[in-house]
C-alpha positions as CSV (number, residue, x, y, z in Angstrom):
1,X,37.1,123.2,-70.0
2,X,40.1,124.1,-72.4
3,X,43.5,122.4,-71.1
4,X,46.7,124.9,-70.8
5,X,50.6,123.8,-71.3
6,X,52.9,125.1,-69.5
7,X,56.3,124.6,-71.2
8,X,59.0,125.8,-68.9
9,X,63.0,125.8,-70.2
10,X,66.3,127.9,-70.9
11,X,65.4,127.9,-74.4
12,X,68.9,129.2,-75.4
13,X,67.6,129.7,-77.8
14,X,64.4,128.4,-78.8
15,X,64.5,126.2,-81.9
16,X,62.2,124.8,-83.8
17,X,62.1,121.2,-82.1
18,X,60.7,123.2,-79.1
19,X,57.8,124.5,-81.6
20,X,57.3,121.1,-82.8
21,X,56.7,119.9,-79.4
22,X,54.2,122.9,-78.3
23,X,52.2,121.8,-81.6
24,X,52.3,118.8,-80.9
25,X,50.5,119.2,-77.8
26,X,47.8,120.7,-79.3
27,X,47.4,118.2,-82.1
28,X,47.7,115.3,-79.9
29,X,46.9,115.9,-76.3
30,X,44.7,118.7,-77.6
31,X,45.8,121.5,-75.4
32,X,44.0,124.6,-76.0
33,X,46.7,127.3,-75.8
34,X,50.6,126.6,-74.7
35,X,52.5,129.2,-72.8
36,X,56.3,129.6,-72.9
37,X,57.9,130.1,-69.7
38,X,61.7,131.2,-70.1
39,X,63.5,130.1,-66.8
40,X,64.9,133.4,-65.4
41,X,67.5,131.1,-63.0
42,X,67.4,127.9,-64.0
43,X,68.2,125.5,-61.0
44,X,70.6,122.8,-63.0
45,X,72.3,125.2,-64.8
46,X,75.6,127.6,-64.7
47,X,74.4,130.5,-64.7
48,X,77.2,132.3,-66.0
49,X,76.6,130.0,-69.3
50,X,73.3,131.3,-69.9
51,X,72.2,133.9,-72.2
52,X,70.5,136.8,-70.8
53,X,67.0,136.7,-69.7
54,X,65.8,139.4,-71.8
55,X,67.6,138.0,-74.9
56,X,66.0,134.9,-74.7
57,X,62.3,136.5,-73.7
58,X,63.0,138.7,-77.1
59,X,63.7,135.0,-78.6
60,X,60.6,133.4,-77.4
61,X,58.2,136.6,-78.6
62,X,59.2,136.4,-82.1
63,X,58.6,132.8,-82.5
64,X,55.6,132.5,-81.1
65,X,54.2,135.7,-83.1
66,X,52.6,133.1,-85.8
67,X,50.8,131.4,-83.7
68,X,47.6,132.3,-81.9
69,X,47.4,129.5,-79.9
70,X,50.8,130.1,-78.3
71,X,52.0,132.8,-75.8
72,X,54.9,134.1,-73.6
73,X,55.2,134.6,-70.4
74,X,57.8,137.0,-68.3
75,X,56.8,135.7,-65.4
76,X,60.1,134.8,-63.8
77,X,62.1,138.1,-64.5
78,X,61.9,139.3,-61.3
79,X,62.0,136.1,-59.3
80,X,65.4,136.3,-57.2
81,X,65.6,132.5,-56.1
82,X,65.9,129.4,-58.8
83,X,62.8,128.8,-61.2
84,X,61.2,125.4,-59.4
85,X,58.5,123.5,-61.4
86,X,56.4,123.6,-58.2
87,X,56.6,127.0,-57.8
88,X,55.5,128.1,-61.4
89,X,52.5,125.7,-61.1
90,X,51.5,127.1,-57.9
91,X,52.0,130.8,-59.3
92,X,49.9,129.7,-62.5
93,X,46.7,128.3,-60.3
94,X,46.9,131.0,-57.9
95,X,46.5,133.5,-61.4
96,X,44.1,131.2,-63.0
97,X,40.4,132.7,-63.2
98,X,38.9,129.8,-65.1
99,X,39.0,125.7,-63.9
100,X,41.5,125.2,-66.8
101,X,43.6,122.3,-66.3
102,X,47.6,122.8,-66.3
103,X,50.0,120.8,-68.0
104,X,53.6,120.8,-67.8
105,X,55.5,119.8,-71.4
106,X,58.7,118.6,-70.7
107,X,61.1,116.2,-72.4
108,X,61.1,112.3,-71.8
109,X,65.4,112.4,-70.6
110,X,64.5,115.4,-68.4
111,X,61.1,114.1,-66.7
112,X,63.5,110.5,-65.7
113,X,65.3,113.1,-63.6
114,X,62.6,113.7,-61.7
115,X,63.7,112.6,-58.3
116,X,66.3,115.5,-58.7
117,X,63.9,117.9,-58.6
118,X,62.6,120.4,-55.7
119,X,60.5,118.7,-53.5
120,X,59.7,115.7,-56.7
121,X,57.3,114.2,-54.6
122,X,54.6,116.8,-54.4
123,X,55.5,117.4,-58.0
124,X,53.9,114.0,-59.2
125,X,51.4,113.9,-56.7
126,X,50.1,117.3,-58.0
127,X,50.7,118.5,-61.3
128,X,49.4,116.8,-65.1
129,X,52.3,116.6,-67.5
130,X,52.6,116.3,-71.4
131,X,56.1,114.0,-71.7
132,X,57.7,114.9,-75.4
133,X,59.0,111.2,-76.1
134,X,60.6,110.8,-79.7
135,X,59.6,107.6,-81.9
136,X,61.6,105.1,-81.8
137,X,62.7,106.0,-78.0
138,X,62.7,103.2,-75.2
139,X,60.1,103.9,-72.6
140,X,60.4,101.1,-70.3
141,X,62.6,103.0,-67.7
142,X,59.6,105.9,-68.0
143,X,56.9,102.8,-67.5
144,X,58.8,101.6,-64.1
145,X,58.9,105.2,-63.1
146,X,55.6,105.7,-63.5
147,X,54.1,102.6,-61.8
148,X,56.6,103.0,-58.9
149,X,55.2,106.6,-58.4
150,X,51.7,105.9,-58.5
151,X,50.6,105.6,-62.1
152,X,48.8,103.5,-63.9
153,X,47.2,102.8,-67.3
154,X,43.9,101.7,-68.5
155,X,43.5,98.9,-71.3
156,X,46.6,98.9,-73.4
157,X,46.6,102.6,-74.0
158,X,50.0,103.1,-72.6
159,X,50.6,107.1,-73.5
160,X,47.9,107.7,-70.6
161,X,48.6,107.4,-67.0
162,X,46.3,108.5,-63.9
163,X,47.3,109.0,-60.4
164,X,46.1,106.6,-58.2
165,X,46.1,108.1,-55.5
166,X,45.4,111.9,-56.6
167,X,43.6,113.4,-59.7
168,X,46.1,114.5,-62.1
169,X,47.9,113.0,-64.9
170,X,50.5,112.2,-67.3
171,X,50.3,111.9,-70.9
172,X,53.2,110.6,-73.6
173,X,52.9,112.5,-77.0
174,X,54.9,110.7,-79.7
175,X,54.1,112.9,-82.5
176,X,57.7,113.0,-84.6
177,X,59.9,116.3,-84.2
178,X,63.3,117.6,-85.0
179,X,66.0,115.9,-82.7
180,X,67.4,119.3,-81.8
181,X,68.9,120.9,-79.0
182,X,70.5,124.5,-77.9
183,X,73.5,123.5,-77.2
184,X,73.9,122.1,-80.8
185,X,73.1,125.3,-82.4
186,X,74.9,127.3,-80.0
187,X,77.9,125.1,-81.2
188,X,77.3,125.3,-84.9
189,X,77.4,129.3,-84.4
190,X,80.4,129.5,-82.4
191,X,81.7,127.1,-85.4
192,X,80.6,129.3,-88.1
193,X,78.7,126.1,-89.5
194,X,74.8,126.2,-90.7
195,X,72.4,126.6,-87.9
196,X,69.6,128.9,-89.5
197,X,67.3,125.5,-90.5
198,X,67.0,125.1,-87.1
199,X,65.4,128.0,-85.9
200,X,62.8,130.5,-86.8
201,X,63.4,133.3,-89.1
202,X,62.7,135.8,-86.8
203,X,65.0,134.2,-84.4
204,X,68.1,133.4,-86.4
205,X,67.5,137.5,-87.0
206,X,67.6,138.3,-84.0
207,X,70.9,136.3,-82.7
208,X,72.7,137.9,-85.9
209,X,71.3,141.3,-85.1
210,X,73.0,140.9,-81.4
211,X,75.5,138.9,-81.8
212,X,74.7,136.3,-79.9
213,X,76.5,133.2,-78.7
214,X,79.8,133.9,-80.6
């Protein structure tokens, strides 16, 4: 049975540490195939500070084109409400013809948020997660997090935690990428400073060719 990420985000635009991380999830967790889900209304963010959706779908389809094992979907254009984690892992099992297992990739900062979230509860009693967490990074808040939600490890293997009271899980990847982020680039462009490095070649194109984020 071949395990699916689900790597939901802005990606405003998509850089290459969110690349690193997809492959990582493959080499490490060994995910089968990872899916890009562009937010279409992200729920903790301005919206009028976000690129448009179809800009950043264009973004996503060019960097991915290299890579079999990767993919995009469009799936939130036309949602007219916030784009909820629960909801896209609902919408994803409900489409699902195979017993494939799901997992959410998300950032170590951004999953200690978690009790922010839409209805977080139901969240980590349901849905398997990948947690990006870079080396060197502190994960003792993460540990407490975990163990005060219901997770536990087995042995000393600490980058694998089970539900104890449900099925699904939570691993911690800690395969080395890129300390990026979208705001930085969007900054080094507005700047006129180097930013190219840090993003595909089809996708430092593309923001030229439309003049994005000047």
């Amino acid at each position: 049975m071949a395990d699916i990420g689900l790597f939901g985000g802005t990606f405003d635009p998509v850089h290459n540490g969110h690349l690193q991380c997809a492959a990582a999830a493959i080499a490490e967790a060994e995910i089968a195939h990872v899916i890009f889900i562009p937010s279409a209304r992200p729920p903790h963010k301005n919206q009028k500070s976000v690129c448009n959706f179809e800009h950043r779908l264009a973004m996503l389809e060019r960097a991915v084109e290299k890579c079999q094992q990767f993919s995009v979907s469009d799936v939130e254009r036309k949602r007219s409400y916030p784009s909820y984690t629960i909801d896209t892992w609902n919408l994803f099992r409900q489409n699902e013809t195979t017993s494939a297992n799901h997992f959410f990739i998300i950032g170590c900062d951004a999953f200690l948020d978690i009790k922010s979230w839409y209805r977080w509860q139901t969240v980590l009693a349901r849905i398997n997660f990948i947690i990006v967490v870079r080396p060197g990074y502190d994960t003792s808040g993460l540990q407490i997090l975990l163990d005060q939600t219901g997770f536990c490890t087995t042995g000393h293997v600490i980058t694998d935690w089970y539900n104890r009271n449900g099925k699904n899980t939570i691993k911690l990847l800690t395969t080395e990428t890129d300390d990026i982020s979208s705001t930085q680039i969007r900054r080094l462009i507005r700047q006129n400073q180097p930013w190219t490095h840090l993003v595909d070649a089809q996708v430092g194109s593309y923001i030229r060719e439309k003049s994005l984020y000047r």
